[in-house]
N, C-alpha and C positions, 0 to 999 in steps of 0.2 A: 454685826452678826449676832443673833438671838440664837443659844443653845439651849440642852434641852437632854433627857437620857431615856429610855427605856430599859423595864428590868421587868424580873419572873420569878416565883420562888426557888427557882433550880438554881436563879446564881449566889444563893450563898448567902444574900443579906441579912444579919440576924439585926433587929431594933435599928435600921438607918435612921439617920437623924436628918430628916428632910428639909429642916432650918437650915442646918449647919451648910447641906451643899448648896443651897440656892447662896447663901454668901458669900461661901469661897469658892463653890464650883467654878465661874458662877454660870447656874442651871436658871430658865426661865419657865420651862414646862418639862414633863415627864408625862411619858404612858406605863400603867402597869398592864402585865395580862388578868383579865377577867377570865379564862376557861383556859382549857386545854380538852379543847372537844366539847363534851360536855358537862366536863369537872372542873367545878371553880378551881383557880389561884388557891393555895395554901396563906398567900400576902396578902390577898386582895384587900380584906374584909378591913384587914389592921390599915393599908397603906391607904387606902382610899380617902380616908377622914383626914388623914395625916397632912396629904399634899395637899387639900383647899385650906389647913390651920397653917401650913407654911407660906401660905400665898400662893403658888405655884400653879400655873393652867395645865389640868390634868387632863389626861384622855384613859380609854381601857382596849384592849384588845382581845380580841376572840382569835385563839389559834384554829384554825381550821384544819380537820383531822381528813385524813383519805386511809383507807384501806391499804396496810401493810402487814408483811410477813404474818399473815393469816388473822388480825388483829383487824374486827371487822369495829367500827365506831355508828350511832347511831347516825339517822341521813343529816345531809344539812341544814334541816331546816328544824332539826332539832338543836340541833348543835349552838343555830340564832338563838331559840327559844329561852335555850339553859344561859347563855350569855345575854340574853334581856333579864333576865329574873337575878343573875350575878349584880349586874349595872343600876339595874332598877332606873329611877329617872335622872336625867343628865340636869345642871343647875345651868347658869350663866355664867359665861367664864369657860365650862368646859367643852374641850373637845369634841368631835363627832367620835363614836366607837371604831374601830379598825377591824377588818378582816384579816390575817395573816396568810396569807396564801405561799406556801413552800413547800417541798418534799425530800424531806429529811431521807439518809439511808444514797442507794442509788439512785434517788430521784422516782420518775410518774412508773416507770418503769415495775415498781415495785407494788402498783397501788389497782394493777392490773385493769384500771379505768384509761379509757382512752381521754385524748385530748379534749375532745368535746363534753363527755361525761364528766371531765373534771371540772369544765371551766359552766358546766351547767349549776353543778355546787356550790361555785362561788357565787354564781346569779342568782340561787335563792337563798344562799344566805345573804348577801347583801342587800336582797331587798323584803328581807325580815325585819335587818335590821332598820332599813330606810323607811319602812312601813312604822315602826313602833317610834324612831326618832323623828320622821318628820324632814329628814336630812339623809343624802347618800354617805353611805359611811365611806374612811379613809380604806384604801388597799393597800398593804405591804405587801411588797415580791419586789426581785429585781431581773436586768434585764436579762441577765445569766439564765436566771428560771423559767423566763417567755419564750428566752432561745432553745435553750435544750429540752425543757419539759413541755412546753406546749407549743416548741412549735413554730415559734411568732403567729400563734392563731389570730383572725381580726377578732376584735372583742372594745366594737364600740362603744356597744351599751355600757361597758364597765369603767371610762374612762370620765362618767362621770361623776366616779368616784375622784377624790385629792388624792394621788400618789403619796404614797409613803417608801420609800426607794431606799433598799439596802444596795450599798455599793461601798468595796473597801479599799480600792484600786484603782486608779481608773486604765491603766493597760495590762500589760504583764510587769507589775513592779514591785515594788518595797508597798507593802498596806500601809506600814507606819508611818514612810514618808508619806504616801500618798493621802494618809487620814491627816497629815498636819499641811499638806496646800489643800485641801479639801474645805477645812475647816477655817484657813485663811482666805477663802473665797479665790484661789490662784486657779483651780479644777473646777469643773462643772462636770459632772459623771453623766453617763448614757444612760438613758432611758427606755423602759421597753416599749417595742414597736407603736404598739395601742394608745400610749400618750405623744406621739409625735416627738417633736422636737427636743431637745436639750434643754434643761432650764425650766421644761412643765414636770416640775414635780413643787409638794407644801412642802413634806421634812426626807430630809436626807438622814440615814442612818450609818454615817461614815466611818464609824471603826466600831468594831466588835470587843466584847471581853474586857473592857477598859477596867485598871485596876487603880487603887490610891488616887478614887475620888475624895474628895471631902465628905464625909459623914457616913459611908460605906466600908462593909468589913468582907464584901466580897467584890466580883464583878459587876460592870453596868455597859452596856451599848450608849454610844456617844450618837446623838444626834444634831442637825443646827436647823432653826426653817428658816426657808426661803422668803424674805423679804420681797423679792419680785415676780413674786408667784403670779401667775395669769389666770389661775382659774381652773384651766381646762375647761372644754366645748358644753359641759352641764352645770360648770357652778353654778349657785347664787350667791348673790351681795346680802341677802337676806339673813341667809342660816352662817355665812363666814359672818358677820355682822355679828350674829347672836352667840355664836361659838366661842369669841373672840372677844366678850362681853361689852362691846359696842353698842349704847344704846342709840335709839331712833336721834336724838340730840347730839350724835357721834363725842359724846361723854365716855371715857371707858373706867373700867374698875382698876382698882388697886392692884390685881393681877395680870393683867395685861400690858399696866402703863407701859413699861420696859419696850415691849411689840411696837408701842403706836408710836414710842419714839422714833424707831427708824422708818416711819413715815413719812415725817415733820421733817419738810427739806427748804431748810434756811425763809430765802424770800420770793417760792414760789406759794400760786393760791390754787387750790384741786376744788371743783365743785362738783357734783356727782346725783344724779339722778340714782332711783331705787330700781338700777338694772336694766337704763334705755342707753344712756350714753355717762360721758364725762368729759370737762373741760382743763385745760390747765392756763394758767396764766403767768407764764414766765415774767420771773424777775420784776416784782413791786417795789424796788429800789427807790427809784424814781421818784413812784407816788407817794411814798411813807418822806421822803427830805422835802418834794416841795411847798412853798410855804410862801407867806405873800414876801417878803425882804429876798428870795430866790426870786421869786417872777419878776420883782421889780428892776433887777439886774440886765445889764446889756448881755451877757453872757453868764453861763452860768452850768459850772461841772460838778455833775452828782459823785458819791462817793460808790464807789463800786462794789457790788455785792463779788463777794469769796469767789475765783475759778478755779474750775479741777483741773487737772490732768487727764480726762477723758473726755469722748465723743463719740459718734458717729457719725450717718449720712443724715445731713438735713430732710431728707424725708418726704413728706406731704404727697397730694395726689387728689382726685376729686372729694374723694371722702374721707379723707385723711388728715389731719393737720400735720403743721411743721415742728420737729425739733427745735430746740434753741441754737444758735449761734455758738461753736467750739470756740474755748478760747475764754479771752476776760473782755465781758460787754459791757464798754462805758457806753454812758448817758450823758450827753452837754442838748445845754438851750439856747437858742439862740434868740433876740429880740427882734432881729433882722438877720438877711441876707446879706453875704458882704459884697462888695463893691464890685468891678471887673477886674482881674487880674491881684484883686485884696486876697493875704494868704492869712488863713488859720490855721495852725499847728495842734498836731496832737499828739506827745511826745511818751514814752515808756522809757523808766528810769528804775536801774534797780535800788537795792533799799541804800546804798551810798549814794544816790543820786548822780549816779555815770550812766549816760546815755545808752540805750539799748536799739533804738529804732526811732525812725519821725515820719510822720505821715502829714499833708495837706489838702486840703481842695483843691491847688492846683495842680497837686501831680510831682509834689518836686521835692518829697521831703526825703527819698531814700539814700545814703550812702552814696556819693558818686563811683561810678562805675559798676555798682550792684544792680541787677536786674537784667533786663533787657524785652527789646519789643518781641510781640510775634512772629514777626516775618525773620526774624534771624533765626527760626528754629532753634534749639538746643533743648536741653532736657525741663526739669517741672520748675526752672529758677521763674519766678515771673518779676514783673514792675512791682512797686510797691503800690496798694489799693488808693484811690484818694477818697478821702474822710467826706461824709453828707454835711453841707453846708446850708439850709435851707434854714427858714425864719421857723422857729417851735422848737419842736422835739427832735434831738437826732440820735441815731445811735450808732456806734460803730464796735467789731467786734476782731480785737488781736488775738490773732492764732498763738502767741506764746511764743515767739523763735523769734532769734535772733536772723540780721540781716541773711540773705544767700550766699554762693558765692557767684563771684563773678565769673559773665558770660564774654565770648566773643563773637564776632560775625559770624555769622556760617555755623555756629555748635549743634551739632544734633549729636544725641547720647542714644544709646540703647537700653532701657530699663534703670539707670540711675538717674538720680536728683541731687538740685543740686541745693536744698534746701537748706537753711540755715536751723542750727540746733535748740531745742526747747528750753526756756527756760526751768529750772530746778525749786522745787517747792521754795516755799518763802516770801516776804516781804515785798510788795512794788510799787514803783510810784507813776499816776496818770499827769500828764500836765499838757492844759490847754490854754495856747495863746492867744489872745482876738482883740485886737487896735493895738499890739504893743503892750499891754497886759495880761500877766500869767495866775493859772490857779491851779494849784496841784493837791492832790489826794493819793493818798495811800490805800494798797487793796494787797489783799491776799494770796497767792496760788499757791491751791492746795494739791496731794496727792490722789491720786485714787483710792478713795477707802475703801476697796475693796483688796486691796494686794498689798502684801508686806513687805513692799521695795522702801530699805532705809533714805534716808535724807544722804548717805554717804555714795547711795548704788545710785541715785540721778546726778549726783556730780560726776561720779565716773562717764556715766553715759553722756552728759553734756558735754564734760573734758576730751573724750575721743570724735565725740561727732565738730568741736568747733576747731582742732587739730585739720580735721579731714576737712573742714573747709575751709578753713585759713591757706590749706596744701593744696586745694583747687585753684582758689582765688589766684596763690603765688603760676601754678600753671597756664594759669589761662590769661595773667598779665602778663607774663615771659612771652604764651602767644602771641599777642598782641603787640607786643614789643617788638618781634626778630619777625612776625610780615612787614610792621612798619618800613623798619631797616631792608631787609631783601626789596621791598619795593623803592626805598630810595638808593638800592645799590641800582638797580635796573637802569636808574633813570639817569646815575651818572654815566653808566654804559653807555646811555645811547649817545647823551653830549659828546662824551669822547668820541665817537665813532664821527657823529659829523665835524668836529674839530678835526680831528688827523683821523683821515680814515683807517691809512696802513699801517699806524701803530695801534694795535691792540694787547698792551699789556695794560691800561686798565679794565679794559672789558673781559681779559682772562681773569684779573684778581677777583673782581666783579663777581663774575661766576663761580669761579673758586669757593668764594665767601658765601656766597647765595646758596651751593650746595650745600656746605655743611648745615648752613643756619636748617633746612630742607630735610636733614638728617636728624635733625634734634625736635623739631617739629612734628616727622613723621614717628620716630618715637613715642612724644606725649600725648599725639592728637591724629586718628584715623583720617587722613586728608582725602581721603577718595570719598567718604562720605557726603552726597548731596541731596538725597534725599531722605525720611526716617526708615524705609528698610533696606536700605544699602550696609547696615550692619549687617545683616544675615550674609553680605557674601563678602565683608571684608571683615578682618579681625578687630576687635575692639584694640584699642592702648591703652596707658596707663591710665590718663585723666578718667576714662569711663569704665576703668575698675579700680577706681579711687572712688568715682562716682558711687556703683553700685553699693560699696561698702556702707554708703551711709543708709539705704536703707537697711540693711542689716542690722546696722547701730540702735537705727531708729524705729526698729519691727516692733520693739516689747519697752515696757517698764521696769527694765532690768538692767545692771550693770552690764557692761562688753562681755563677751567671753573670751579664753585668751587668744582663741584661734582666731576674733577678729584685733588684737591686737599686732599678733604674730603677722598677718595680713597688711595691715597699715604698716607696717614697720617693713614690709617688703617693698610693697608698692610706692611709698614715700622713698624711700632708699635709692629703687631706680629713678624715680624722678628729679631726686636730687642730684644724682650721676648726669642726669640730663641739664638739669640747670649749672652746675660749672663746667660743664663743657660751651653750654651759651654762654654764662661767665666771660670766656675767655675769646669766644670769639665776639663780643662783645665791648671785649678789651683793648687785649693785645692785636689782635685780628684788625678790627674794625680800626684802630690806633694806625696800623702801617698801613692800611688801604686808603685812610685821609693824608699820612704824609705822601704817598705815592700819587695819590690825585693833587696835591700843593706841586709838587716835582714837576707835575706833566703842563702845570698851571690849566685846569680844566676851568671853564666859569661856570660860575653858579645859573647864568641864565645864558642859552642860546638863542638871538632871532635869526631866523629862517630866510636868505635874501630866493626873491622869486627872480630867477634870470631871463633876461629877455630874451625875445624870439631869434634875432640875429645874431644872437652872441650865441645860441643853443646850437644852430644851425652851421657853426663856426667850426664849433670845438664838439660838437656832438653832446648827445645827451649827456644832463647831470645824473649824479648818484642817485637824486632823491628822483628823477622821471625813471630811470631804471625799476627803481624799489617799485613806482607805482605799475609797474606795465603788470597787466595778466599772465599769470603762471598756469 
């Protein structure tokens, strides 16, 4: 985050020491005001020199005056005039000028100009000023001011100006919290209408009246820019270029450097034309290890550049390129293709070297019992991916999470997953095996720099989401478990039946035991569910608001809240009620219904004799030609 302050002679400053705050602020630019209407800054004249001998990339600002409480100001194209002859000529390094556009008091109301009249003033003064600099200059207002005071009038033309956005809030909240996630990058504040989206604005102007800055004996307004600034629909690369003191050589001055730092993103390469297009080429890893003693190798694992904690959607489209691959993208080489049915492993270990996940080319490296096919429906658990195997260059790319949990036949969920929890910043190890030979590398996962979630709030977060799937897993193996069982109660049922027909006490225990196991079941697991919107008309169970919880867990990069602790702690609780009641019939249950089947001597196999025609005709029909006739 590059910060930054604005100030005016009204707040108080006597002699700031504009060294001292860039060191310990630490401040990287400032704007002063150049006018107030058409009356210079009382500071100007002193601070102006000051901020290019502290290093510091300066900007000036023209307040722009309207007509209040009878207080009539020259028009505005005076107003540019006296604020060009304040500023005089802008160097390199610095800023575009600023227009301020606000209205103090009760707002436009007071300035007895309508909407349009006002916003006609700020179109000649800012193209006073864009006439004398060569550059659209920056607009301050926010979107408070677009809404009430003007309107949300359209005012495309004006968007070619860099936003400069006052915002100290972003709901109805606390300013102060809200100016410290602001300035942690946690908030992105609204925009007014005319810039579109969230996120097109240059500087944010996030909290007001800031006091016990370094090197200040009064107030200062706290600003930070936007590193991913876009532009908006009239920039150019040209005059941000020259503004920014970027020369043609993309060389920058000793004022800037700071800025271009957060450019400079590890081991990607940006190439960029002067305002047609731009390339990116993800992840030079690769190219910067290989070397002939690497190529000469049967196999051969690059060391992996740093992964974040963040992503989005891969992207692309005809005119479009793709995203990078979420997650940590290794790179292995391969000299050859391997054999048929030959397995290559690609193993993720954390920084103890305890296995986290294993993936193959054939398909067969995940956890047994983890995953499951398509055709079994259930929620987002999938297989584990198989790794590219081909002779050259391959690359494959881990989402960061441990295994899922485990699925059963038939699972379909409503809205939860059952996905396994992300890994937590830190330490990791790659290890790829090929003929029976291993090579491992170390690699990094880092956090989001942009959010102030500690190393302590993604353990928490990981600790509750791998609870909640460890507590799926145990559910949906117990399923797994008591249909098994109910299916082989069924089948001694029927042996019995053709053994003795008229004694049916193992086919009542049978049943007996089949229903409860049916009762435990239909507790953890919505059984009328067969197809994915059959939730809407049967109630979800526990397993699939166990499920849901995990996206919950897993919405933000934040620790749990405690209401989803509170939450897990409920739903675990009944599920545990559910499991030693299977316990027991599992047990004790299942225990007397094998000695009651030893008692009855039931056999394990029945053959079916087919009775002859004259012996049927005899004694009349058997059971089983009964069972077959038409009902």
């Amino acid at each position: 985050m590059i910060f930054g302050i604005d100030t005016a002679s009204v707040a108080g400053n006597k002699n700031p020491d504009w060294t001292r705050a860039k060191a310990l602020g630490p401040i990287s630019f400032a704007l002063v005001r150049s006018n107030f209407g058409s009356t210079p800054d009382k500071a100007f004249a002193r601070d102006w020199p000051l901020l290019k001998a502290a290093g510091l990339v300066r900007g000036a600002y023209l307040f722009l005056r309207f007509p209040r409480q009878g207080s009539i100001p020259p028009p505005p194209e005076a107003q540019a005039a006296a604020a060009i002859a304040t500023i005089g000529d802008l160097e390199d390094g610095d800023l575009p000028p600023a227009v301020d556009v606000e209205f103090p008091g009760k707002g436009r109301s007071e300035t007895g100009l309508s909407v349009q009249e006002c916003l006609d003033g700020v179109r000649t003064a800012c193209a006073a000023l864009a006439a004398r600099y060569g550059v659209p200059p920056l607009i301050y207002t926010s979107a408070r001011v677009w809404r009430d005071d003007l309107r949300n009038a359209p005012a495309d033309d004006l968007t070619d100006s860099p936003l400069w956005l006052a915002r100290y809030f972003f709901k109805d909240g606390s300013a102060a919290r809200d100016a410290a996630a602001f300035a942690s990058g946690k908030l992105d504040p609204p925009v007014p209408r005319p810039w579109g989206d969230a996120g097109n604005w240059w500087i944010h102007q996030y909290q007001g009246n800031a006091t016990k800055l370094p090197g200040f004996t009064g107030k200062v307004d706290m600003n930070r820019f936007n590193v991913a600034f876009k532009g908006g629909r009239g920039a150019r690369i040209g005059w941000v270029q020259r503004r920014l003191g970027i020369a043609e050589t993309g060389r920058f001055d000793a004022a800037t450097e700071v800025a271009v730092r957060g450019f400079q993103k590890d081991n990607d390469l940006v190439a960029a034309t002067q305002g047609r297009a731009f390339w990116i080429l993800d992840d030079l890893a690769p190219l910067r290890q290989l070397d002939a003693a690497s190529a000469a190798e049967p196999a051969h694992l690059f060391t992996p550049s740093p992964a974040s904690l963040f992503g989005g959607p891969v992207g692309g489209g005809r005119n479009l390129g793709s995203n990078p691959p979420n997650g940590a993208v290794i790179y292995y080489r391969l000299a050859a293709a391997p054999k048929e049915k030959e397995e290559i492993a690609l193993e993720f270990l954390d920084s103890s070297g305890k296995l986290i996940r294993k993936f193959t080319n054939l398909g067969t490296g995940e956890q047994e019992g983890v995953g499951g096919s398509d055709d079994e429906g259930g929620g987002r658990g999938n297989n584990a991916p198989k790794i590219p195997a081909k002779a050259g260059l391959n690359r494959f790319a881990w989402d960061l999470r441990y295994p899922d949990a485990t699925r059963f036949k038939g699972l379909i969920l409503w809205g939860g997953g059952l996905d396994g929890p992300t890994v937590v910043p830190g330490e990791y190890q790659a290890r790829l095996t090929v003929g029976g030979k291993s090579q491992t590398r170390k690699f990094e996962v880092r956090k989001d720099p942009r959010l102030a979630t500690t190393a302590e709030d993604y353990q928490k977060r990981f600790d509750l989401h791998l609870k909640i799937r460890d507590k799926l897993t145990e559910t949906h193996d117990a399923i797994t478990k008591l249909r098994d069982v109910r299916q082989q109660l069924d089948a001694v049922a029927e042996r019995s039946k053709q053994v003795a027909a008229k004694d049916t006490t193992i086919a009542t225990a049978a049943k007996a035991l089949s229903k409860d196991l049916t009762k435990v079941e239909e507790a953890l697991y919505q059984t009328k569910n067969k197809s994915s919107q059959d939730p809407l008309n049967f109630p979800i169970r526990l397993n699939n608001k166990l499920s849901d919880l995990t996206d919950v867990v897993n919405s933000a990069d934040a620790p749990p809240t405690t209401q989803a602790y509170a939450v897990y702690d409920e739903i675990a609780g009944k599920i545990d009620a559910e499991l030693v009641k299977l316990k027991t019939l599992l047990g004790e249950r299942l225990t007397e219904f094998n000695r009651l089947v030893r008692e009855k001597d039931i056999p394990a196999v029945v053959v079916k004799e087919k009775k002859t025609e004259g012996a049927a005709a005899k004694s009349g029909p058997s059971e089983d030609e009964v069972k077959d006739e038409p009902r």
